[in-house]
C-alpha positions in Angstrom: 231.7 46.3 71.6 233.6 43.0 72.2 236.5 42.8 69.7 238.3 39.4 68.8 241.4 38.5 68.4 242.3 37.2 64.6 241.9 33.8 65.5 239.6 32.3 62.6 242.0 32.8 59.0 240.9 31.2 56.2 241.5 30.5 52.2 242.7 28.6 49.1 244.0 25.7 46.7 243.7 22.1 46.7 246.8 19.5 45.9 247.3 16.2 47.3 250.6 15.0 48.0 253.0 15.5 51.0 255.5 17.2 49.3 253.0 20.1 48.6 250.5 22.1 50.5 247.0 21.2 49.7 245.6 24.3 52.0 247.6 27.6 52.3 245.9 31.0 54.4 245.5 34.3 53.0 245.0 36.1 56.0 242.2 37.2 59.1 238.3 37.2 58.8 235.8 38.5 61.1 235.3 35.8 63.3 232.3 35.1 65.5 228.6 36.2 63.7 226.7 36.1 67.2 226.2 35.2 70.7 223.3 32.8 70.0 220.7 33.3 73.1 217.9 31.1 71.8 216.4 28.4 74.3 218.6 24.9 74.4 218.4 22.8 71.7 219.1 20.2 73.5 217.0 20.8 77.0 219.7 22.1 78.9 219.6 23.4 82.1 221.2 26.8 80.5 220.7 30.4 79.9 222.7 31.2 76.7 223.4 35.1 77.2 223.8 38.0 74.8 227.6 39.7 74.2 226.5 42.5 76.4 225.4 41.2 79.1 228.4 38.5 78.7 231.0 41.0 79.0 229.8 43.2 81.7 229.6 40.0 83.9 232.9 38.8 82.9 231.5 36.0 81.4 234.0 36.5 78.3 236.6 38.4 77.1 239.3 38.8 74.4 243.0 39.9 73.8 245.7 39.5 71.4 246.2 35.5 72.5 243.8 34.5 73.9 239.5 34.2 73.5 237.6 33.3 77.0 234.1 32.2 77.7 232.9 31.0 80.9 229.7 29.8 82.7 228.7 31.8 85.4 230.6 30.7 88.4 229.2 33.5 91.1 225.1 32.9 91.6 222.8 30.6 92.1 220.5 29.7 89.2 217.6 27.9 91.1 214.9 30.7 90.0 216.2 31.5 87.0 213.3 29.8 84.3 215.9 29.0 81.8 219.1 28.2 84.2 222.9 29.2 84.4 224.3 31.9 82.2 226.4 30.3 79.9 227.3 31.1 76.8 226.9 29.7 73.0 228.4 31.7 69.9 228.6 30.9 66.2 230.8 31.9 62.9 229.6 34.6 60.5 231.5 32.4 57.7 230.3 29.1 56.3 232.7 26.3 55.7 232.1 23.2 53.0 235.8 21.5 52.2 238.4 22.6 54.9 240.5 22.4 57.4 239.5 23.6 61.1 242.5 23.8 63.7 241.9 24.6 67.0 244.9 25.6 69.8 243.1 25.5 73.3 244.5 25.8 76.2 241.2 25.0 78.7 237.9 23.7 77.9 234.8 23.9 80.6 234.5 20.7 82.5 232.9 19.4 85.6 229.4 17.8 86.9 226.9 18.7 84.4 228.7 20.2 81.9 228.2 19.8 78.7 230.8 21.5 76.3 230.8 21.0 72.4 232.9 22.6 69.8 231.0 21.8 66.7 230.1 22.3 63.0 226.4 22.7 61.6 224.1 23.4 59.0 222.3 26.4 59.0 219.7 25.5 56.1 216.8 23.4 56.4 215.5 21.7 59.7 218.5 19.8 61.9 219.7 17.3 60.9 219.2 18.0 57.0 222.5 19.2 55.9 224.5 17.3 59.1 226.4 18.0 62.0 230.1 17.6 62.7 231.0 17.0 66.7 234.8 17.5 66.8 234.7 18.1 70.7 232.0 16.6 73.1 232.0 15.1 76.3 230.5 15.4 79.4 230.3 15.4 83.3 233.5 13.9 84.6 234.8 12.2 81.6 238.4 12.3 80.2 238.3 11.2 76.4 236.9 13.3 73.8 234.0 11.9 71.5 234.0 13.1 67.6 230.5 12.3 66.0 228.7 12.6 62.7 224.8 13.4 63.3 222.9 13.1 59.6 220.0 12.2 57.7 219.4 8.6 57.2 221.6 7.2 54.8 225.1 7.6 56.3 226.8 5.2 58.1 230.2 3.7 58.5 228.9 -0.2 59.0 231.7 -2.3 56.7 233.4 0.8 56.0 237.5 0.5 55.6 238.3 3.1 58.4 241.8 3.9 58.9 242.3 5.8 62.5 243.5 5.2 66.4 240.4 5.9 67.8 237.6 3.4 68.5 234.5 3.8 67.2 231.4 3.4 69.3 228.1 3.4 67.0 227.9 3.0 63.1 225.0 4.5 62.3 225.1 8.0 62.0 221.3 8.9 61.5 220.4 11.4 64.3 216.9 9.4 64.3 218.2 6.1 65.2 219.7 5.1 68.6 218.3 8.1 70.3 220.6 10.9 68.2 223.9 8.5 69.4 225.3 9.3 65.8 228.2 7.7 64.7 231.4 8.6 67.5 234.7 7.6 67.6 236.3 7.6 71.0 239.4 9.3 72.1 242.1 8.4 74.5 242.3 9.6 77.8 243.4 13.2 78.3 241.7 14.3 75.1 239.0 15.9 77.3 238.0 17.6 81.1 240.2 17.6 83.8 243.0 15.7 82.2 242.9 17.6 78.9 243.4 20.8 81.0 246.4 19.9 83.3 248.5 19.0 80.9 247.8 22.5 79.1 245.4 21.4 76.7 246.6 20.6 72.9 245.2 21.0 69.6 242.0 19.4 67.3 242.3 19.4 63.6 239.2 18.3 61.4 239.5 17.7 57.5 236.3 17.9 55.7 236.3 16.8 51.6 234.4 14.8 49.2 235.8 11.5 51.1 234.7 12.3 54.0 235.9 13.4 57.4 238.8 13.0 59.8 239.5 14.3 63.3 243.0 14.8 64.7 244.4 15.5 68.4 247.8 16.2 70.1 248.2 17.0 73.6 250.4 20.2 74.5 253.4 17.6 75.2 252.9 15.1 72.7 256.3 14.6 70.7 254.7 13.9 67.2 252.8 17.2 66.9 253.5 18.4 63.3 255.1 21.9 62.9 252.8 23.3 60.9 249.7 23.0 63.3 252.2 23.7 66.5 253.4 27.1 64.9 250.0 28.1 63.3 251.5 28.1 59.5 250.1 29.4 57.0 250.0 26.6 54.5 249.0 22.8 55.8 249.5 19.1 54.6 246.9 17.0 56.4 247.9 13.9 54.3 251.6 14.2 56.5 249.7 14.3 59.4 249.9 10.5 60.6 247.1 8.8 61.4 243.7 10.5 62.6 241.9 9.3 65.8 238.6 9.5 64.1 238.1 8.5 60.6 234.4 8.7 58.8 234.7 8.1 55.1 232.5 8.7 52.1 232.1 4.7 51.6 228.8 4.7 52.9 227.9 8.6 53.5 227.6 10.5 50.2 228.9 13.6 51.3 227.3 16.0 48.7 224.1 14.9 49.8 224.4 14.8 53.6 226.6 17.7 54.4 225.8 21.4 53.3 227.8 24.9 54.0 228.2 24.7 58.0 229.0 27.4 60.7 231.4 26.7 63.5 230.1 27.0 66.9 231.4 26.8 70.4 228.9 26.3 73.4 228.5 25.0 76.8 225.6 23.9 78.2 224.5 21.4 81.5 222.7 18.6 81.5 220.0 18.3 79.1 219.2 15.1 77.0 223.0 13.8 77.2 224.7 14.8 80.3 221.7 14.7 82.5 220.5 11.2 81.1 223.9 10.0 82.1 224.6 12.2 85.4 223.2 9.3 87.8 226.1 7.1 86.4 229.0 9.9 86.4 229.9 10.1 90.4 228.4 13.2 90.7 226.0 14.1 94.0 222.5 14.9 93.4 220.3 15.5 90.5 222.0 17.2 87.9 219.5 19.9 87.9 220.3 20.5 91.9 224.0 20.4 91.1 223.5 22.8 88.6 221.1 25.1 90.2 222.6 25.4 94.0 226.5 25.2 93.2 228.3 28.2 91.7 231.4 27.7 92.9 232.1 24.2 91.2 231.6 25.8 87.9 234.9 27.7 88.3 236.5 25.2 85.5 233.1 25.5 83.4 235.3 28.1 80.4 236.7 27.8 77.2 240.5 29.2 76.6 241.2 29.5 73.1 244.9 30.6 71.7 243.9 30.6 68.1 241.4 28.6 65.6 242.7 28.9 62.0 240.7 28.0 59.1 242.0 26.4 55.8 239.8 26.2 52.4 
C-alpha cells in the first residue's frame, strides 16, 4: 500500500487578535480517503485511476517531503473510452471553519490541462453545500483563479471586499453565467509555467462565519510570514496582510451555503472549461487531439506537494 507523508495536521481554538494565535496544531492525521476513479464531473478528456494501478505506473508516489501525482506522460490515449490516466484524490477528514495551507513546489500545467486544488461538499447534490476553488486555471495561463460555486443566494455584488486580487464575476450561483462562479484573479506567476520556475510558493485559505479569503506567496517573495514559511504549529491569519481573494459573508450566509467539505486535488483535460477555451489559448489542434496523440507534452502535467497543514 501507498503510504503518505504527514502532510495534512489539523486541530484547535479560536481567538482573534495578532498578538495571539487564533489556530494552533495538535499533530498528524490520516490524510488522503481515496483515489476517486469515477467518470469526470466535469466532461474531461480523463481517466481518473485507482492507487494501485497509480503506483505501479509511476503515476504517484510519496516520501518523507514530498507527495507526487502525475498524468500519464508515456502513451497514447486515442482508444482509451474515457482518456488519459490522470489522477483525482480526496481527504478522509471534513473541514467547516479553518485554515488550509498548502507548500507546493510544482503544479501540472500545459495545453489541456486542467488542474484544481479544491474544497467540496460531500452531502446533498453539487452545488448544495458549495465549493471552494483555491487553485484553478488552465491551458497556458499564468495567474491563478480562486472561486466560490454555490446555491443561489450568494454573491459579492456591493459587497465591501478588501484584497489585491481582482475580481472577475459577482455572482456566485453555479446556475448562472454557465457555472463562472464568483473568481478573483491572481497575478502573474500564481499559476503554470511561471508558478513552477520560480519554485512554486504557498496558498492559504481561511474559512469562518465571515466568509472566505485566499492567500499566495511565491517561493521568493520577501513578505512571506514565518509561520506559513516554517510550517508552525500555531497561525495568525489576521497578521497575514492583505489576501488576494476576499469573499465575505455580506451577501453569502455562510451557514446556509457552505456545509462540512473534503479537500481534493485533481487534474483533468479539457472538458467544459479548458476545452471551451482551448481554441483561444495558442495551443495546436483540438484539445481532444492534443490530448489524445501527445504523451510527451504532458511531462509538466504533476502535482509536487512539500506539505499541506490543516488548522481548526
Amino acid at each position: 500500500m501507498l503510504h503518505y507523508p504527514s502532510f495534512i495536521l489539523l486541530s484547535f481554538p479560536l481567538l482573534v487578535t495578532c498578538s495571539l494565535p487564533i489556530l494552533s496544531f495538535p499533530g498528524p492525521i490520516a490524510n488522503f480517503r481515496s483515489f476517486q476513479t469515477f467518470n469526470d464531473p466535469t466532461h474531461g478528456r480523463v481517466n481518473y485511476v485507482d492507487q494501485g494501478y497509480a503506483k505501479t505506473n509511476n503515476l504517484t508516489y510519496a516520501s518523507e517531503s514530498k507527495f507526487v501525482m502525475r498524468a500519464d506522460a508515456v502513451n497514447n490515449s486515442k482508444s482509451h473510452p474515457r482518456g488519459r490516466d490522470s489522477i483525482r484524490v480526496a481527504s478522509k477528514q471534513h473541514y467547516e471553519d479553518s485554515v488550509l495551507i498548502l507548500d507546493l513546489t510544482h503544479m501540472p500545467t500545459g495545453c489541456g490541462t486542467w488542474p484544481a486544488f479544491w474544497t467540496v461538499t460531500t452531502s446533498g447534490r453539487w452545488p448544495q453545500g458549495g465549493e471552494i476553488d483555491i487553485i484553478e486555471g488552465i491551458n497556458k495561463r499564468s495567474y491563478n483563479l480562486a472561486s466560490l460555486h454555490t446555491t443561489p443566494g450568494c454573491n459579492m455584488t456591493g459587497a465591501v471586499r478588501v484584497m489585491t486580487g481582482v475580481g472577475e464575476s459577482n455572482e456566485c450561483d453555479a446556475k448562472q453565467n454557465n457555472n463562472q462562479g464568483c473568481g478573483v484573479k491572481f497575478r502573474q506567476g500564481s499559476f503554470g509555467q511561471r508558478f513552477n520556475k520560480m519554485g512554486g510558493g504557498w496558498f492559504a485559505m481561511r474559512r469562518t462565519e465571515q466568509g472566505v479569503s485566499v492567500w499566495f506567496w511565491g517561493r521568493n517573495d520577501i513578505l512571506i510570514p514565518e509561520e506559513v514559511r516554517m510550517g508552525s504549529k500555531t497561525v495568525q491569519p489576521e497578521c497575514w496582510g492583505l489576501p488576494v481573494a476576499d469573499f465575505p459573508a455580506e451577501n453569502c450566509d455562510m451557514k446556509s451555503h457552505f456545509g462540512p467539505h473534503e479537500i481534493v486535488f485533481d487534474l483533468t483535460f479539457c472538458g467544459d472549461w479548458a476545452g471551451s477555451e482551448y481554441p483561444k489559448s495558442g495551443c495546436p489542434g483540438t484539445c481532444i487531439d492534443f490530448v489524445n496523440n501527445n504523451p510527451k507534452e504532458f511531462v509538466e502535467a504533476y502535482w509536487e506537494i512539500n506539505s499541506l497543514r490543516t488548522y481548526v
